[in-house]
C-alpha positions in Angstrom: 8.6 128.3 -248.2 8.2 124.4 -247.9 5.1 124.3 -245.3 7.1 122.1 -242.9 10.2 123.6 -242.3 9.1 127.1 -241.5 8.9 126.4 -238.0 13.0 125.6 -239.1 13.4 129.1 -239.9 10.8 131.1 -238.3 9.9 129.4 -235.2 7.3 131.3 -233.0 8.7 129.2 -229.8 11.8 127.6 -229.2 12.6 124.9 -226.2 16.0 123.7 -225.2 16.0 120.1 -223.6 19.7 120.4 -221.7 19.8 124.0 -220.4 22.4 125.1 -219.2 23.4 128.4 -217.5 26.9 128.2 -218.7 26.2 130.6 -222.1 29.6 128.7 -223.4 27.9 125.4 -222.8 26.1 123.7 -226.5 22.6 123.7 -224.1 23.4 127.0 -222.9 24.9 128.8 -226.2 21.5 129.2 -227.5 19.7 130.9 -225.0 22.3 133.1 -225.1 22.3 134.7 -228.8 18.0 134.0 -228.1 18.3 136.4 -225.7 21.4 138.6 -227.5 20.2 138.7 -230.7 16.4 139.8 -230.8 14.5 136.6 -231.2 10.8 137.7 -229.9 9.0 134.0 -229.8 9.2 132.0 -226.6 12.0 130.6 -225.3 11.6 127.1 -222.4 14.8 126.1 -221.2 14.3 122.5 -219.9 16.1 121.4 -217.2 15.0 118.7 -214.1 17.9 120.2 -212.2 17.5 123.9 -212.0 14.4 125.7 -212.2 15.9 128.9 -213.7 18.6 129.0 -216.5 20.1 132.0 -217.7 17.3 134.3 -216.4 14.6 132.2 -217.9 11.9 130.3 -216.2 12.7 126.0 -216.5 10.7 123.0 -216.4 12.2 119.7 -215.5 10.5 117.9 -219.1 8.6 119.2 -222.4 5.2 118.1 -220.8 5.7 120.5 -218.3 5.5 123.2 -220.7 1.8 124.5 -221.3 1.7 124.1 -225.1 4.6 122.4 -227.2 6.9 124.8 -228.7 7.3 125.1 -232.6 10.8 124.0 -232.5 12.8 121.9 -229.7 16.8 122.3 -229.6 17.7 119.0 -228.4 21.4 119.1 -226.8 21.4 115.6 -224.4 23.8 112.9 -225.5 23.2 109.6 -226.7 20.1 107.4 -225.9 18.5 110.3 -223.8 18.4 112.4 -227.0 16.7 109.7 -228.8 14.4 109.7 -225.5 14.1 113.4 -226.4 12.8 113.4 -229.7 9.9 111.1 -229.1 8.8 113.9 -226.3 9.3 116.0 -228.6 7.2 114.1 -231.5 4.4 113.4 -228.5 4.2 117.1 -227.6 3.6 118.4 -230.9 7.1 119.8 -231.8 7.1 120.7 -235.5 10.7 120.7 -236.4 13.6 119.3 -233.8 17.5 120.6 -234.3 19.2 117.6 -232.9 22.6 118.6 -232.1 23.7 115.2 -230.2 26.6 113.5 -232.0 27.4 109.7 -232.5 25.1 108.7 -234.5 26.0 108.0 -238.6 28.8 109.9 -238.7 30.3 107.4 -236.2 28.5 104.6 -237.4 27.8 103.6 -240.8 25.6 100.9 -239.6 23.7 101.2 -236.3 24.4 104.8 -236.5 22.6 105.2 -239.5 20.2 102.4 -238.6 19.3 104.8 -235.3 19.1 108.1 -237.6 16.3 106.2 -239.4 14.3 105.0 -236.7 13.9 108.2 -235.5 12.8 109.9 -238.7 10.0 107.4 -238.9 9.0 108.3 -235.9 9.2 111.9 -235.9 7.3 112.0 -239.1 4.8 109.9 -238.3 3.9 112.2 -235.2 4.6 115.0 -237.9 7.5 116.8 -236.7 10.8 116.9 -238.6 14.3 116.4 -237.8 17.8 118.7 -238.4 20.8 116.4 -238.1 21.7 114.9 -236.2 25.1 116.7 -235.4 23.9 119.6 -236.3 26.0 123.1 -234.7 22.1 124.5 -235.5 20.2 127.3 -237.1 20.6 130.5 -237.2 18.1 133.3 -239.0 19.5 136.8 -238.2 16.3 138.4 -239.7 14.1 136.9 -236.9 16.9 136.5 -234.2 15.9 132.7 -233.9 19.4 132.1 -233.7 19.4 127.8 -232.7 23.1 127.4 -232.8 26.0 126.9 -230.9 28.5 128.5 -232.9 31.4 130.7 -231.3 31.5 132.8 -234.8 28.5 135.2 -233.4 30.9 136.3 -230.6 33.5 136.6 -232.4 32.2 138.7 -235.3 28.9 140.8 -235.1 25.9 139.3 -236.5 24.2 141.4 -239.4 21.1 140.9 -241.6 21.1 140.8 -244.8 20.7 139.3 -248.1 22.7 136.2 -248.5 21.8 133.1 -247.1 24.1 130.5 -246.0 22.9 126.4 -245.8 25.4 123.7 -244.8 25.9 120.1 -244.0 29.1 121.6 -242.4 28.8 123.4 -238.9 32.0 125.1 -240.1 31.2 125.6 -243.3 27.9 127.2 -242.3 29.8 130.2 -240.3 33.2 130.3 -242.4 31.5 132.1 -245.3 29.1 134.0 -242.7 32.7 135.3 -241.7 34.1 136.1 -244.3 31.3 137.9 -245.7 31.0 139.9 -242.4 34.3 140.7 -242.8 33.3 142.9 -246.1 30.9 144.5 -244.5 27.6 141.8 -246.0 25.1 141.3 -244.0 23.8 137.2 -243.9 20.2 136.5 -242.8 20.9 132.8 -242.9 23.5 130.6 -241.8 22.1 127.1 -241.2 23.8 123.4 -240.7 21.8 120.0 -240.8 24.8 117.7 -240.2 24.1 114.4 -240.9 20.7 115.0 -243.3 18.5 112.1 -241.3 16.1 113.6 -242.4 16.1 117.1 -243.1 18.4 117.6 -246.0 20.9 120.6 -247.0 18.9 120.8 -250.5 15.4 120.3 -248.4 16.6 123.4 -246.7 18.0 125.2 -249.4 14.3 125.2 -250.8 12.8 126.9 -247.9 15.8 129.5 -247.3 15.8 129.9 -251.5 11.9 131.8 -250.9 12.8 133.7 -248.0 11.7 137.3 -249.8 14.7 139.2 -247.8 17.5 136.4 -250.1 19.4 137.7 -252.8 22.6 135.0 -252.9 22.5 131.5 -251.6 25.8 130.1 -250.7 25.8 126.3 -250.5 28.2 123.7 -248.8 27.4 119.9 -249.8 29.6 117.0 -249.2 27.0 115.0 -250.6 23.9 115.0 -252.3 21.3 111.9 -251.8 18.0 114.2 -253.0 18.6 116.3 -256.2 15.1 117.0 -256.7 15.4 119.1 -253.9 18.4 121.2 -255.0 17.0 121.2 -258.6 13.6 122.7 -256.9 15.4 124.8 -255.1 17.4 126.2 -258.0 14.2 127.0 -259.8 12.5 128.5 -256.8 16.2 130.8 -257.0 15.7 130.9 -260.6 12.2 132.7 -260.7 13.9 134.9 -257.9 16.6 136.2 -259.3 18.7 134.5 -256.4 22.2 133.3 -258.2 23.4 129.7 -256.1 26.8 129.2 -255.7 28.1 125.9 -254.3 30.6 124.2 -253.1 30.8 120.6 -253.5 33.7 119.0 -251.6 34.6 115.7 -251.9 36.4 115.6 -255.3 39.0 113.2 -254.3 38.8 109.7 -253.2 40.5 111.1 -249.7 38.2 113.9 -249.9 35.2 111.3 -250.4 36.5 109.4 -247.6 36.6 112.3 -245.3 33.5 113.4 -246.1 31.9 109.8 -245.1 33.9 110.1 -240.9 32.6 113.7 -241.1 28.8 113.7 -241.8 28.3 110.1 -242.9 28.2 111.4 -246.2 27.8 108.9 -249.1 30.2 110.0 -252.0 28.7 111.3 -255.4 30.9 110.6 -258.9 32.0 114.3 -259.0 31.8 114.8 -262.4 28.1 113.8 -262.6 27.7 116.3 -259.4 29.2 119.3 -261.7 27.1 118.3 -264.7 24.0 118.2 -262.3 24.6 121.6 -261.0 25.6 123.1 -264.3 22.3 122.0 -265.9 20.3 123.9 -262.8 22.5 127.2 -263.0 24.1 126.4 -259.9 27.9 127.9 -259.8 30.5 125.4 -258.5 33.0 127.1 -256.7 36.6 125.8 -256.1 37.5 126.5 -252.5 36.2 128.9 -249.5 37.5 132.2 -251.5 35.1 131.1 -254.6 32.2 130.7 -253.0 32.3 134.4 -251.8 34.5 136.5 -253.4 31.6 137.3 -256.2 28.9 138.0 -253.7 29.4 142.0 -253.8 28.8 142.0 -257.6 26.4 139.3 -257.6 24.6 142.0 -254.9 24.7 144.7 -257.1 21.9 143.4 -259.2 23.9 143.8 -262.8 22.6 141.5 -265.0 25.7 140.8 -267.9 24.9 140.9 -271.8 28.1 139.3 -272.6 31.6 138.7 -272.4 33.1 141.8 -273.8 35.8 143.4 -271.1 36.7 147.1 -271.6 39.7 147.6 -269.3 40.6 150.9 -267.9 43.6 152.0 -265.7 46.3 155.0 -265.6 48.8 152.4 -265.8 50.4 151.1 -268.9 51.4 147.4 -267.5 47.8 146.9 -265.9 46.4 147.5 -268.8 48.6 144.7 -270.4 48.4 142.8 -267.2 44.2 143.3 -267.3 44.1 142.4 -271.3 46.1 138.6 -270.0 44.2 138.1 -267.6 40.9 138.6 -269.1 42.1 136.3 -272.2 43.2 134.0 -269.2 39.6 133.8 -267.8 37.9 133.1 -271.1 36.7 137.2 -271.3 37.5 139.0 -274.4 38.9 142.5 -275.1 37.1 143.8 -278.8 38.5 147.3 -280.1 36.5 150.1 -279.6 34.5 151.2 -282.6 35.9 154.2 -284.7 33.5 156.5 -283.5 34.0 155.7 -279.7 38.0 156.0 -280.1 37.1 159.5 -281.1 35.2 160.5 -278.7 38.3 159.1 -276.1 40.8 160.9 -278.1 39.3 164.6 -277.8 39.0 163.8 -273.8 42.4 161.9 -273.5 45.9 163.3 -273.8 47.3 162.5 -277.5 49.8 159.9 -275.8 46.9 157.9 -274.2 45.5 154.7 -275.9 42.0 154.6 -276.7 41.8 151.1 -278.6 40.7 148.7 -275.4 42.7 148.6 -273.3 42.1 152.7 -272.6 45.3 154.2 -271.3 44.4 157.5 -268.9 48.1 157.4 -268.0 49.6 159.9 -265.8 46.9 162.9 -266.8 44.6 161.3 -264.2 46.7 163.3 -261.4 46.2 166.3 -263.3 42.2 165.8 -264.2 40.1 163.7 -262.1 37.5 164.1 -264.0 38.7 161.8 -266.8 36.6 158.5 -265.2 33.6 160.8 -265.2 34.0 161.7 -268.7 35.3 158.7 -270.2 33.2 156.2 -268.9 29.9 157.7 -270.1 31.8 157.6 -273.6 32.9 153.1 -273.0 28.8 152.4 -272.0 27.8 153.8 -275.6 30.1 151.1 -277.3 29.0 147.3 -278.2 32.1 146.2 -276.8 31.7 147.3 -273.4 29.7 144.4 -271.6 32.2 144.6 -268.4 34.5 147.3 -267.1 37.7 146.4 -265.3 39.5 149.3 -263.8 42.7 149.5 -262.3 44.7 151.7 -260.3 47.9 150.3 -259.4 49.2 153.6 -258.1 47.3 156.5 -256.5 47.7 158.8 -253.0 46.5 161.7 -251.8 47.4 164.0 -254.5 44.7 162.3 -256.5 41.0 162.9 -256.0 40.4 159.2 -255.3 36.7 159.9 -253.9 35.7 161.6 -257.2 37.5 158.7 -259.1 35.3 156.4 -256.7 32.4 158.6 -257.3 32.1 158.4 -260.8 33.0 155.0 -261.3 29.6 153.9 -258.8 27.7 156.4 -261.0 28.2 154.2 -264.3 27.6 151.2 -262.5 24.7 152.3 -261.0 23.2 154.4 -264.7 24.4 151.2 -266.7 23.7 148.3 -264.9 26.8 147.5 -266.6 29.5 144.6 -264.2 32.0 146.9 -262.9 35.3 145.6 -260.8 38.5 147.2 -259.5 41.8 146.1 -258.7 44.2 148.0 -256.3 46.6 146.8 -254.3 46.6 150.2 -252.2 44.3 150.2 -249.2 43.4 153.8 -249.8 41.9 153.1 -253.1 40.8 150.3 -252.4 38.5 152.1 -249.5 37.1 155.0 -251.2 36.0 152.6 -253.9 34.1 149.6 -251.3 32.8 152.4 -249.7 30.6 153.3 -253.1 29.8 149.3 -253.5 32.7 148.8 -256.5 33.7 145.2 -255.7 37.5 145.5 -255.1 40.4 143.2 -255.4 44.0 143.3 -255.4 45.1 142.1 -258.7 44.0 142.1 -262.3 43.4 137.8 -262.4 41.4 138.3 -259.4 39.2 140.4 -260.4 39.0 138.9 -263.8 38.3 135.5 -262.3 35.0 137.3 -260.8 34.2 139.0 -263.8 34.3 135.5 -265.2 32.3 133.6 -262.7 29.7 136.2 -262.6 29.2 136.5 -266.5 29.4 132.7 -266.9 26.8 132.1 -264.3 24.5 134.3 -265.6 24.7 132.0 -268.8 24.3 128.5 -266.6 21.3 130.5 -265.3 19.9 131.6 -268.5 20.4 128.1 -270.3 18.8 126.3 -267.3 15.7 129.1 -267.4 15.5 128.1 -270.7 14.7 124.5 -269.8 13.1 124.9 -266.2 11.8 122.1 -266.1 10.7 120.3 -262.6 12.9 117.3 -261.8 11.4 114.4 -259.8 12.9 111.5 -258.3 13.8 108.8 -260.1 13.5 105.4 -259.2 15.5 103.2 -261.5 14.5 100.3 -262.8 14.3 97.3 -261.3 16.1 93.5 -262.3 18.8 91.7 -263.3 21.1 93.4 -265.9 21.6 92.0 -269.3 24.1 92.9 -271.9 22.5 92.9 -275.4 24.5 91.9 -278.1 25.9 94.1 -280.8 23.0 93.5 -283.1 20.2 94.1 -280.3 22.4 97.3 -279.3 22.1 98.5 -283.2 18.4 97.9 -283.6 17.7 99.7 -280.7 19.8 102.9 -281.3 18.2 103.0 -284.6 14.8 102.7 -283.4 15.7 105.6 -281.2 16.7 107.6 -284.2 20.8 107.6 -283.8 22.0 106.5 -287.4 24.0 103.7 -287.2 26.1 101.9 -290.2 25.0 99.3 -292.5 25.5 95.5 -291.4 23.8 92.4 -291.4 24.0 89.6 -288.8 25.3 86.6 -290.2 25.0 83.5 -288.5 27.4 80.9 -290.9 30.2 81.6 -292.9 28.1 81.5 -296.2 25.7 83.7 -294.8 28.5 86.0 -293.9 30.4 86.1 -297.5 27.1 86.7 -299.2 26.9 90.0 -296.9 30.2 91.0 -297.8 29.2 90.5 -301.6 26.4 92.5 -301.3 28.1 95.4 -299.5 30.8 94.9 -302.5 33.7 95.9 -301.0 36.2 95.8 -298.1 33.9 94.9 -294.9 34.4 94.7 -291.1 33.7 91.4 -289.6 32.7 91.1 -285.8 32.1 88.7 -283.2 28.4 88.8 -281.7 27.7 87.4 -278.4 25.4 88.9 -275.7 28.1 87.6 -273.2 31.0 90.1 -274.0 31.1 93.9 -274.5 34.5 94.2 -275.4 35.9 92.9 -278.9 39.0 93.5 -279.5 40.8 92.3 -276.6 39.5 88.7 -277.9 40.1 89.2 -281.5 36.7 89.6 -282.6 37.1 92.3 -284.9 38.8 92.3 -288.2 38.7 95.1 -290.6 39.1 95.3 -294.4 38.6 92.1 -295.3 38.6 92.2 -299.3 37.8 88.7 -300.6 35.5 85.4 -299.9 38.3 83.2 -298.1 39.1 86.3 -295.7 35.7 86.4 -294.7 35.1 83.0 -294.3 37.8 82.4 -292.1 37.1 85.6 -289.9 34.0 84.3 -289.2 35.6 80.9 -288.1 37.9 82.8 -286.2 35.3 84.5 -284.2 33.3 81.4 -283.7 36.1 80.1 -282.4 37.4 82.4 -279.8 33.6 83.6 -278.5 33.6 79.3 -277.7 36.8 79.6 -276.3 35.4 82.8 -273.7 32.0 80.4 -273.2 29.9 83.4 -274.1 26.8 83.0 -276.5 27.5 82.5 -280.0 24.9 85.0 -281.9 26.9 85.0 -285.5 28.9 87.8 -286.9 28.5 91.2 -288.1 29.2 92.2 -291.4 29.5 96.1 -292.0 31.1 97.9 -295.1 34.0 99.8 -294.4 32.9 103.5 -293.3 35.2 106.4 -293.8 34.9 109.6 -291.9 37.0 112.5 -290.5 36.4 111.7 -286.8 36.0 109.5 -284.0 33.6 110.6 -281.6 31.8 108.7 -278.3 28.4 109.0 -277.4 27.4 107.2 -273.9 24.6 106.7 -271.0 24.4 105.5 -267.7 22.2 105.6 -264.8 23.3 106.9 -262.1 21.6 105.9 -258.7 21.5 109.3 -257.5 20.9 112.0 -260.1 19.3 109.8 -262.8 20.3 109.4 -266.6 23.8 110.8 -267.4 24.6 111.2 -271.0 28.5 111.1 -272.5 29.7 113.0 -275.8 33.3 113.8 -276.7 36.3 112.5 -278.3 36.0 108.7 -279.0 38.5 105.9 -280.4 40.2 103.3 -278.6 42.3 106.2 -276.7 38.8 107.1 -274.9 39.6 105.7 -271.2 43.6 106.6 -271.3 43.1 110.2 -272.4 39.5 111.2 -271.6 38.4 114.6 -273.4 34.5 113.8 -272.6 31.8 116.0 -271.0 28.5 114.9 -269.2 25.0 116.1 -269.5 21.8 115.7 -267.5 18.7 115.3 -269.7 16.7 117.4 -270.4 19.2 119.0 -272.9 18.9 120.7 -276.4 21.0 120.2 -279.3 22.9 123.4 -278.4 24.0 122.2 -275.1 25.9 119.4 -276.7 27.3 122.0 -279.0 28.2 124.0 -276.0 29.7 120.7 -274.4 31.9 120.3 -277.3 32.7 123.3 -277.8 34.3 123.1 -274.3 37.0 120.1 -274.9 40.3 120.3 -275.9 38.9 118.8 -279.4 36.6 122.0 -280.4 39.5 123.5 -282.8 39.3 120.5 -284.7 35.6 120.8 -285.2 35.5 123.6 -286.8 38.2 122.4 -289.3 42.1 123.1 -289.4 44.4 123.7 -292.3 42.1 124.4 -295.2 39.7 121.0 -293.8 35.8 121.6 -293.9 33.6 122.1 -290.8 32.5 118.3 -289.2 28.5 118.0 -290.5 28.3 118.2 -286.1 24.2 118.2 -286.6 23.7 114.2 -286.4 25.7 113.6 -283.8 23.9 116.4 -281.8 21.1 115.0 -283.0 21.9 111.7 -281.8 22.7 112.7 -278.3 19.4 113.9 -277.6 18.0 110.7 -278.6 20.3 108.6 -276.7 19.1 111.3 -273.9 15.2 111.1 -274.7 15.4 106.9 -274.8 17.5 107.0 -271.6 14.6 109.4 -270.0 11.5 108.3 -271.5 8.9 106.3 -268.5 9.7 102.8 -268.2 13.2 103.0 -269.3 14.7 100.0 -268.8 18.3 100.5 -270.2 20.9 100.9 -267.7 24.1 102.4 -270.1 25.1 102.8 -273.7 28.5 102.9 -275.3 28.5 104.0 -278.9 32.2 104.1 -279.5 32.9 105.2 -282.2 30.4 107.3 -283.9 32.0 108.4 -287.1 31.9 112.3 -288.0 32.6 113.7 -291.2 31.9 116.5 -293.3 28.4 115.4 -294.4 25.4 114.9 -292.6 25.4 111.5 -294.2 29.0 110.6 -292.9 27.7 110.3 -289.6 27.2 107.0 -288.2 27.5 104.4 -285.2 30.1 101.8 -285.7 30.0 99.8 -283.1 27.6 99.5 -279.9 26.7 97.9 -276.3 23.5 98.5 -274.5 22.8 97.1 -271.3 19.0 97.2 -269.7 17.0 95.5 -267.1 15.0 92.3 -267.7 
């Protein structure tokens, strides 16, 4: 646990500066669920009106108090909470939970300029900050429940092993109850608000090592210190402690909600996913995805693949299963010969046995069949996953021994096992033996998915685990290099690029194209613009001398006419290849270098099939990020074409990736549009290029 913020989670005294006796009250609230829910510390009401709140002894101010508390709940408005805090910072609080309101989420400006001023001076006295804004902390495992939420009336606390961390109050206690709705206990369930100073991801660190943590649940609106969330994914990571997030803010109204909410600044969203894929952090959709895996996640199975066996005593779920496992990228494999046998002398002769395994209507005859058939689907290399459904059951059926025997093979195999039923019964008997239930096939399919899919993000970001640090970007005024600057230093990098020479009169420029001997492209060079075509600066298979010559007039010419720097031409041989690919780079001011590959041409921007990656990366995560667009078919090669030669282009990614990484960087993005593919290695090369860096 970050040394700092323990006092944030485990606090062996808590004060609250604006007591109040009304338990309903924000200053009262607290000393409430204090007193209700265990906490054993200290608790100081302060109060300069009353010298006894709720039961408790009060002092009129923190000085009062013999020795400073560990944490201070600070719930005074305004410029008497600022008054507050520097008490607080004087007295020796370690960690403050400011819940006063109107600060930067009222105020861009002096709000935020106020949230900074008191961070300085909390740390320099060495205490820290939660929110402002903040509805509080809450850690059910030591009962220091600093919160003013209504949800712990409403619904009965538990501990247990999922922790929750929030910039949302709401969203710190809408998962709480929704899990304690299924019966899961939550040890943690904690909102900073407005991140002054300690952050969502700062906290997810500390809450990520709590020992008693098996799921961290994780509600960001935005995120201004990745290295904390990537530190606190590997601290999960070494743990076994899957993170699922949700990230809201997708939208340009979401964004803009998100800023009157918390005074949240917006992140590009598709840089956000690509940061939490690369840490194995699971991006969830809505409220239902972030915790309707959290039962199987709990069970501790650890998935070898996406194989789905689907079981059921109904015909159409086992048709409905097989879609909707084929919907959520899961695959149903036949049975091996031997296995089907095996099924056959259990099953009736009318039942199926291939995958998916019909029981039929025998199940109301034999209960047993689960029991005997299961034993027989964990034996067979397709089985990676188990679906089972029962659409239809009652009391003429032995649904506890169906339930019984189902937990059994989960529990022997280790194998991912979900159920879908509709019927409450069934649905009871089988959550009572911790079988995650749902009420449809897609449902429970969707789970299946995200939980096997996860488990890959985590294994692929294991594989890396590398520490991230911040990164400062560089520094100065941008420049654009021109086409032949943007070449050179692509190639230096190791990303082949095609033939050309930069010509600088039309002689010069002929004499290229004689050399190259053949049809040649001639470009416009200038360090002053980054897009050609628009100003007629490219022309393409120019055969003969006087076409040449008067391209390179031509592009004189216009370049004068845009007053841009006149660097000469480029003359290139005509390149043939199969496909047009894009490989770029920027810098984001948040999450660092952010690398492009995907589809390419001049179609790029109006239909976008592109995916982003966060170095570090390996050549099989490009594959992997390729394999993902709406392109991959092609790739492999359609009606009777040959495989792309994909290897130099991967290779070229990670270089673009290593040169936008490497200490001292100065290059802010990179547009290599298009990178020819082909189906050798040799046909793979850069055709045209624009790099811009820091001077």
């Amino acid at each position: 646990m970050t040394s700092d913020l323990r006092a944030a989670l485990d606090p062996s005294s808590i004060a609250i500066i604006g007591a109040s006796e009304n338990p309903n009250k924000i200053g009262g609230r607290p000393i409430d669920y204090l007193k209700r829910f265990g906490f054993r510390g200290e608790v100081y009401p302060v109060n300069p009106k009353r010298t006894e709140v709720q039961g408790l002894r009060s002092v009129p101010r923190l000085a009062d108090l013999d020795a400073a508390p560990e944490m201070a709940v600070v719930a005074v408005p305004g410029d008497d909470a600022i008054r507050a805090l520097d008490e607080c910072g004087e007295m020796g609080v370690k960690v403050a939970v400011l819940m006063s309101s109107g600060f930067g989420e009222m105020d861009p400006v002096g709000g935020k300029a106020k949230e900074r001023m008191m961070t300085e001076r909390a740390r320099a006295r060495g205490m820290r900050i939660v929110g402002p804004n903040t509805q509080g902390l809450a850690n059910f495992g030591t009962g220091a429940i600093a919160s003013f939420s209504s949800m712990f009336i409403e619904v009965e606390p538990k501990d247990g092993p999922v922790g929750i961390v929030s910039q949302s109050g709401a969203m710190s206690v809408v998962p709480w109850g929704l899990l304690r709705a299924r019966g899961i206990g939550v040890r943690h369930a904690h909102a900073t608000g407005n991140d002054a100073d300690v952050t969502a991801c700062e906290l997810a660190m500390a809450v990520a090592a709590d020992p008693g943590v098996e799921l961290l649940l994780l509600y960001l609106e935005s995120i201004r210190d990745p290295h904390h969330l990537a530190e606190a994914a590997r601290i999960a990571r070494k743990r076994g402690v899957p993170i699922v997030a949700l990230k809201s803010g997708r939208t340009g109204a979401g964004q803009s909600a998100a800023k009157s909410h918390t005074g949240a600044l917006a992140n590009e969203d598709r840089v956000v996913s690509a940061f939490l894929e690369q840490h194995g952090i699971w991006r969830a959709e809505d409220n239902a995805g972030l915790v309707e895996a959290a039962e199987l996640y709990l069970k501790g199975s650890r998935p070898s693949g996406r194989r789905i066996v689907v079981v059921s005593n109904s015909g159409a779920t086992c048709v409905m299963g097989a879609d909707a496992a084929v919907a959520h990228d899961l695959s149903l494999a036949p049975l091996s010969d031997g296995t089907q046998a095996k099924l056959r002398a259990i099953l009736p002769a009318f039942a199926a046995t291939a995958n998916p395994i019909d029981i039929t209507a025998a199940l109301l005859t034999n209960s047993s069949l689960f029991g005997q058939i299961l034993p027989v689907v964990a034996e067979d290399p397709a089985a990676d996953a188990v679906f089972v459904g029962i659409p239809v059951s009652g009391r003429a059926y032995d649904v506890e021994a169906f339930a019984r025997d189902t937990a059994r093979f989960a529990q022997e195999t280790g194998k991912p096992v979900v159920l879908a039923a509709p019927q409450r019964l069934v649905a009871d008997a089988f959550e009572a033996k911790g079988i995650p239930v749902f009420t449809g096939e897609s449902a429970a399919m969707r789970v299946l998915h995200q939980f096997i899919a996860h488990h890959e993000l985590i294994a692929r970001a294991a594989a890396r685990d590398e520490k991230q640090e911040p990164i400062d970007p560089p520094a100065g005024e941008s420049r654009l290099l021109d086409e032949a600057e943007s070449l050179a230093r692509l190639a230096a990098a190791g990303v082949p690029v095609v033939p050309h020479r930069l010509c600088r009169s039309a002689e010069e420029a002929v004499e290229a194209a004689r050399a190259f001997g053949g049809p040649v492209a001639v470009k416009g060079c200038s360090s002053g613009i980054a897009h050609k075509t628009e100003l007629g600066l490219v022309h393409l298979g120019l055969a003969d001398e006087a076409a040449v010559a008067a391209a390179f007039a031509a592009c004189e010419a216009a370049i004068a006419a845009a007053e841009a720097p006149f660097a000469g031409v480029l003359v290139a041989p005509m390149t043939k290849g199969r496909r047009e690919l894009v490989l770029g780079a920027h810098r984001d001011p948040v999450f660092g270098p952010v690398i492009l590959v995907g589809d390419g041409g001049r179609y790029v921007e109006a239909m976008p099939d592109v995916r982003l990656l966060l170095p570090p990366f390996t050549r099989e995560d490009v594959r992997a990020a390729l394999g993902s667009l709406r392109l991959a078919p092609l790739l492999d090669g359609v009606r009777g074409e040959p495989p792309l030669a994909l290897d130099p282009y991967l290779d070229a990614a990670a270089a673009i990736g290593r040169l936008m990484s490497e200490p001292g960087s100065r290059i802010d993005s990179i547009d290599v549009n298009p990178i020819l593919v082909g189906a050798r290695s040799e046909d793979c090369v850069a055709l045209d290029a624009v790099v811009v860096e820091r001077d």
